[in-house]
C-alpha positions in Angstrom: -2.2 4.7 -5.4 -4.9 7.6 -5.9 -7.5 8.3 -3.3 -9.9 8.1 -6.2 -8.6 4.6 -7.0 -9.0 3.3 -3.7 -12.2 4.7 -1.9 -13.7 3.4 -5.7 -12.7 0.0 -4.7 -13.1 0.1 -1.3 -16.6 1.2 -1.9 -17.4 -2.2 -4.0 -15.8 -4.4 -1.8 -18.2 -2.6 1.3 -21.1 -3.1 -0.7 -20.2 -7.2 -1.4 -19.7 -8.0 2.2 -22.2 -5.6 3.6 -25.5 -6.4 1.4 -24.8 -8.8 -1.2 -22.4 -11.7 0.6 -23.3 -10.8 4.3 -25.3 -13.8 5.3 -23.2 -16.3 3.4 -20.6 -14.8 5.2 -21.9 -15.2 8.6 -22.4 -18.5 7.4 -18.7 -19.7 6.0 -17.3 -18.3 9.4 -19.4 -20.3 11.9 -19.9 -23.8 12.3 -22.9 -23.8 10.1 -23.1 -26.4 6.9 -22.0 -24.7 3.5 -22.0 -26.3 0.7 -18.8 -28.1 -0.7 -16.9 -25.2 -2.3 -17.5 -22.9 1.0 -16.0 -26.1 3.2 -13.3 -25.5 0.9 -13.1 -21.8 1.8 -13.9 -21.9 4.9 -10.6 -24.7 5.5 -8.3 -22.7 3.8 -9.1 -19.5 5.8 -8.6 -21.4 8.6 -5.4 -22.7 7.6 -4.4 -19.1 6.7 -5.6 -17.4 9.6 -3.9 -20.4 12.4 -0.6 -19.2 9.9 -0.8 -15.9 11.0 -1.2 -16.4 14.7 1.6 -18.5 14.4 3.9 -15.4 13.0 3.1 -13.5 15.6 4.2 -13.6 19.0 2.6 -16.0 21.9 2.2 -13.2 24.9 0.7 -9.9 23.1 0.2 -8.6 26.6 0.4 -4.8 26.4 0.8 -4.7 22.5 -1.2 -2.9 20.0 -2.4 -4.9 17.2 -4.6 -3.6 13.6 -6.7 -6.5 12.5 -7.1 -4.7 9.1 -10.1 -6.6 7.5 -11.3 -8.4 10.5 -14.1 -9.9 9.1 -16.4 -11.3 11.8 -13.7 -11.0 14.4 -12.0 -15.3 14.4 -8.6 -13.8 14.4 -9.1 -10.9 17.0 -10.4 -12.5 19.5 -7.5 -14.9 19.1 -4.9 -12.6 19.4 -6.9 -10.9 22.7 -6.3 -13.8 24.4 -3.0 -13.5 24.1 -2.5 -10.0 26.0 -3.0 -7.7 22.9 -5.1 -4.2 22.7 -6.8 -5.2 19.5 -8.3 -3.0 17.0 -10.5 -4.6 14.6 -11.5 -2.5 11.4 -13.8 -4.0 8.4 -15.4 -1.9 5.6 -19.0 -3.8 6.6 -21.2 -2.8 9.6 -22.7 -5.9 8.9 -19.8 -7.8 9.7 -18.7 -5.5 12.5 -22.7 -6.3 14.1 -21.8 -9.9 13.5 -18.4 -9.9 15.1 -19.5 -8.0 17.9 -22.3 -10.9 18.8 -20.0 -13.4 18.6 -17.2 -12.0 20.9 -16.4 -13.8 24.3 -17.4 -12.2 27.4 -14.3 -13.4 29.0 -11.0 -12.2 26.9 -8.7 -12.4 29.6 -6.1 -9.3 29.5 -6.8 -8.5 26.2 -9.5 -5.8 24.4 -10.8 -5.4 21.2 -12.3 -2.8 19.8 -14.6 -3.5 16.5 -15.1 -0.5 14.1 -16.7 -0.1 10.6 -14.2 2.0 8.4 -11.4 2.2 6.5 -7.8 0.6 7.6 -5.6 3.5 6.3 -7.5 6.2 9.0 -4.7 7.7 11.2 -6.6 8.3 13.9 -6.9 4.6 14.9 -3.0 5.4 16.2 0.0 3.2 16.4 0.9 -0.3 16.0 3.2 -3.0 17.3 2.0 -5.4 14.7 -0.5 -5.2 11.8 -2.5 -8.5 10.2 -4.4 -7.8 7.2 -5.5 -11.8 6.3 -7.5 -11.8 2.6 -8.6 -7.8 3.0 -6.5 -6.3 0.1 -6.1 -9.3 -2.4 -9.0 -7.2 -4.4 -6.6 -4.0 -5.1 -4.4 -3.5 -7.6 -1.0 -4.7 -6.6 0.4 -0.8 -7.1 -2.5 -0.1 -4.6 -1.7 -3.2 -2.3 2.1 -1.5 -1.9 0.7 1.9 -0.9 -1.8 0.6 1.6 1.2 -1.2 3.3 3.3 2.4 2.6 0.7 3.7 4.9 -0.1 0.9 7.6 4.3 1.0 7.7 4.2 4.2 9.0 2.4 3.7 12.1 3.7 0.2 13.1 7.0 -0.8 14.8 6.9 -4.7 14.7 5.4 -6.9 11.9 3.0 -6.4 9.4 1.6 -10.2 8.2 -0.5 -9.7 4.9 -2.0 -12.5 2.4 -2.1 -11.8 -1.0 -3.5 -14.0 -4.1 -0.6 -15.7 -5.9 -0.7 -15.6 -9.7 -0.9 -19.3 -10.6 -2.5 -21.2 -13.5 -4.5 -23.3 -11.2 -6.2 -20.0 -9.5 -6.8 -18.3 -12.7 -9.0 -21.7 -13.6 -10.6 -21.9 -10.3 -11.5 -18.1 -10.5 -12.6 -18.8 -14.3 -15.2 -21.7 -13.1 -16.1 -19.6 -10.2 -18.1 -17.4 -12.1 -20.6 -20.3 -13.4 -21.3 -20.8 -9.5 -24.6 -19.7 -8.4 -24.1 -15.8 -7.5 -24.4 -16.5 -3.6 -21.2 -18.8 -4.0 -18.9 -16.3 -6.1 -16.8 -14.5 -4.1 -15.7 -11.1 -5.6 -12.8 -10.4 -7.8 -9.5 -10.7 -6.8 -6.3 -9.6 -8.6 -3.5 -12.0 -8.6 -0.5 -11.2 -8.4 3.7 -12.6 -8.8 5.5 -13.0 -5.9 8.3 -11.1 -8.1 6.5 -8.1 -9.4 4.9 -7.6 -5.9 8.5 -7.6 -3.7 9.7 -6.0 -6.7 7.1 -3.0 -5.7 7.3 -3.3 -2.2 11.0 -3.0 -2.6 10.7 0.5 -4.8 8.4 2.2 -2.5 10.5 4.7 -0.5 8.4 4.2 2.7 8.9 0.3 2.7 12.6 0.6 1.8 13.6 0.2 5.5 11.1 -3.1 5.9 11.9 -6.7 4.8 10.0 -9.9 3.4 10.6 -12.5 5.8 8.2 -15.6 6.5 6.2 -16.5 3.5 3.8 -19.8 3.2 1.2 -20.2 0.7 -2.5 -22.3 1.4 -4.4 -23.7 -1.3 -7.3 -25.8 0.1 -9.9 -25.9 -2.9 -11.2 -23.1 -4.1 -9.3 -21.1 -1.8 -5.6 -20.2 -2.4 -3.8 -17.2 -0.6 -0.1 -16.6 0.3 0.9 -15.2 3.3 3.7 -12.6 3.7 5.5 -11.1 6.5 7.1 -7.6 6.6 9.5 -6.8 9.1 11.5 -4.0 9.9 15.3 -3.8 8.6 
């Protein structure tokens, strides 16, 4: 991965959740009526994210945790009420503002701490576990291996990651995505094999001493992401 490479894309994918998508956003990730192929969306995410949780472990009390593309903030306030010190990074300030309304008063033991940046910053510390749920499905998959390189050397315990799956059915959904009224398109994502990408996760010299473990792939509609867990070895 080149820092060019990534700040380029990490710039576009800012600009799509922070002005273009934002209110849609809000939208898909509250309780608010969306039209069919957001329900779609919006199931499968939930799907994905109730995965995740799962992978990790019931009492987080005392733990560290990276939501690394929190989004408007579902999955860290889940994982605050189990114990953990979360911190919760997305690209968008809009999202951050919007996951900071919606977070409970009352999060028991737990903490989460909402910022707008980038995921790969060092001085956000050290991890016992790292979730990054649909946040890098839009690099490259040679890009996707580095960003784990880098979130691997600050973590001791897992790091659960979705990616998108290269199948025939998502290549067609993608394809009729595009003739979707522009409020309804996501933005692009790069598939990917499950064989080139443990293929490159197994190559990179930092993730040689972490495993795939847990994998589970969702497809609900127009949403399809598979889920992958990385564990020390």
């Amino acid at each position: 991965m080149t820092k060019a490479s990534y700040q380029e894309r990490r710039g576009e994918i800012e600009t799509y959740f922070d002005r273009t998508a934002a209110d849609a956003w809000s939208k898909l990730t509250s309780d608010a009526k969306v039209s069919r192929v957001r329900a779609t969306v919006r199931a499968g995410r939930d799907d994905m994210r109730n995965t995740l949780l799962d992978w990790l472990p019931a009492d987080l009390t005392g733990k560290r945790l990276l939501d690394a593309g929190c989004g408007t903030g579902a999955l860290a306030v889940e994982a605050a009420r189990r114990g953990a010190e979360v911190v919760a990074i997305d690209v968008a300030p809009t999202l951050i503002a919007i996951a900071r309304e919606r977070m409970p008063k009352d999060l028991g033991a737990g903490s989460i701490d909402f910022q707008a940046g980038d995921m790969l910053d060092p001085a956000h510390g050290r991890f016992d576990h790292v979730v990054a749920m649909d946040s890098v499905i839009h690099y490259q998959p040679e890009d996707v291996v580095r960003v784990l390189a880098g979130l691997a050397e600050r973590t001791s315990g897992s790091i659960l990651f979705t990616f998108a799956p290269r199948t025939v059915p998502l290549a067609i959904m993608h394809a009729v995505g595009q003739w979707f009224p522009r409020g309804d398109r996501s933005p692009a994502i790069v598939p990917v094999s499950m064989a080139k990408l443990t293929g490159l996760l197994a190559a990179d010299p930092t993730l040689r001493g972490w495993q795939p473990r847990r994998t589970r792939r969702v497809a609900v509609g127009f949403y399809t992401s598979q889920a992958l867990e990385l564990v020390p070895g």
